[in-house]
C-alpha positions as CSV (number, residue, x, y, z in Angstrom):
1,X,0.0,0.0,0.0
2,X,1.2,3.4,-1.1
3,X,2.0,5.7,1.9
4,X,1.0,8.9,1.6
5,X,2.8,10.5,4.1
6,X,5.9,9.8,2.1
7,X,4.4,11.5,-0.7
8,X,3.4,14.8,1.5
9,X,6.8,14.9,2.6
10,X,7.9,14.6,-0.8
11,X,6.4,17.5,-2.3
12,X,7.7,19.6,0.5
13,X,11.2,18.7,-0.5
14,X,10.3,19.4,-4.0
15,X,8.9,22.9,-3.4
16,X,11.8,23.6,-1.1
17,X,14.1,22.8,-4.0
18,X,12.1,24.5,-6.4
19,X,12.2,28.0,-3.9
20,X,15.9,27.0,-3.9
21,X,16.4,27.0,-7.4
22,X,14.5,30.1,-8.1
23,X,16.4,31.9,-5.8
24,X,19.5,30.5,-7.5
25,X,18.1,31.7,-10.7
26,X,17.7,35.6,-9.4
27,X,20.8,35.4,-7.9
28,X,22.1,34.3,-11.5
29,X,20.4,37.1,-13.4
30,X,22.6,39.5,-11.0
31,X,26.1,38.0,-11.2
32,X,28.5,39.9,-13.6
33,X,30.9,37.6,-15.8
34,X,33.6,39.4,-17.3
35,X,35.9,38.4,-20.4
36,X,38.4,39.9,-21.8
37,X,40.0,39.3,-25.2
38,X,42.9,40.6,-27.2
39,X,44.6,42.2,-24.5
40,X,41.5,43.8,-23.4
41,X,40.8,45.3,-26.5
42,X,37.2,43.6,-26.2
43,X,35.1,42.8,-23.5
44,X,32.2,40.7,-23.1
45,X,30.0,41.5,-19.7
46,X,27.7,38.4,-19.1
47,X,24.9,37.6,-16.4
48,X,24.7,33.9,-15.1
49,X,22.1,33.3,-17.0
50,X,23.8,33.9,-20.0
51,X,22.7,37.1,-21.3
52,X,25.1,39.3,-22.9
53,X,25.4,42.8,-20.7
54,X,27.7,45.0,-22.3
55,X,30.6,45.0,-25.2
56,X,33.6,47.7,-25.1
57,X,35.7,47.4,-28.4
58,X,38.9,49.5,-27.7
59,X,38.1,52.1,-31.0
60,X,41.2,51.0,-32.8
61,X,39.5,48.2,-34.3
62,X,36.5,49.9,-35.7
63,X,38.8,50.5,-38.7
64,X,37.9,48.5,-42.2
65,X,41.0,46.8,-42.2
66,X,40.7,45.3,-38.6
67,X,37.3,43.7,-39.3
68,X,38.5,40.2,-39.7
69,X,40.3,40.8,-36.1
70,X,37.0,42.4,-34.6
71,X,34.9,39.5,-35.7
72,X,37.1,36.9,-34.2
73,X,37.7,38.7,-31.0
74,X,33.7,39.0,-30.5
75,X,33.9,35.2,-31.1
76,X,35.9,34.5,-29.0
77,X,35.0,36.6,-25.7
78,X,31.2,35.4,-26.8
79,X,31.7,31.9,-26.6
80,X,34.0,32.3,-23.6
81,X,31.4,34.4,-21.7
82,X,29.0,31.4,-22.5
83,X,30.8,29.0,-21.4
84,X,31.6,30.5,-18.3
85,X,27.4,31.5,-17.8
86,X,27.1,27.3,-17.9
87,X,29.7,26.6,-15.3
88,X,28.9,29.2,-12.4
89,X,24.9,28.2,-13.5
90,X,26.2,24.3,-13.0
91,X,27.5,25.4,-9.9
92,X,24.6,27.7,-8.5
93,X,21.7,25.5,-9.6
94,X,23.7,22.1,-7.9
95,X,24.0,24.1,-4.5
96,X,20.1,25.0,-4.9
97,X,18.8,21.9,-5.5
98,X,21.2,19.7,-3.8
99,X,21.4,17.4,-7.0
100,X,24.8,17.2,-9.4
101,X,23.7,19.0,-12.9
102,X,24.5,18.6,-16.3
103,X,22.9,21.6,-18.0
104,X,23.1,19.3,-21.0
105,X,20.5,17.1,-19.8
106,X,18.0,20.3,-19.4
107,X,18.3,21.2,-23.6
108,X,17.2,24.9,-22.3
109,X,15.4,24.2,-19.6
110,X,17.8,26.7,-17.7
């Protein structure tokens, strides 16, 4: 016979998690990730969510002939800003919800 005591108990641990992780996720939308690229002459200012902040591109390569170097810089301090949004999110959402992550698994869910 089912108990349902057990299952009372839980949904209280479920909704604690879920409090947990939605805290984690404000907390997340507040953090500042900062990359820098090119000896600084870009930066990439990401939340922990993964949403782009802010750009700076030092002026020097807003020249016609610097394109190709301004397009692989933003590529770079993108992606690196994005990948660094995953791990302190990994890290955040794991403490929250007491569980080991693998954003992977989620496809989004995040």
């Amino acid at each position: 016979m089912f108990n349902f005591g057990n299952l009372a108990e839980l949904m209280k641990q479920f909704q604690s998690i879920k409090e947990n992780v939605e805290k984690a996720k404000e907390e997340l939308k507040k953090e500042n990730i900062v990359v820098e690229v090119g000896g600084g002459m870009v930066k990439v200012v990401s939340n922990g969510l993964g949403d782009i902040l802010d750009i700076e591109i030092d002026k020097s390569l807003l020249k016609e002939e610097e394109y190709q170097v301004l397009k692989d810089l933003l590529i770079s301090a993108v992606n690196e800003a994005s990948e660094r949004s995953k791990e302190v999110m990994t890290q955040k959402l794991s403490e929250a919800s007491g569980l080991p992550m693998n954003l992977s698994k989620f496809g989004g869910l995040f």
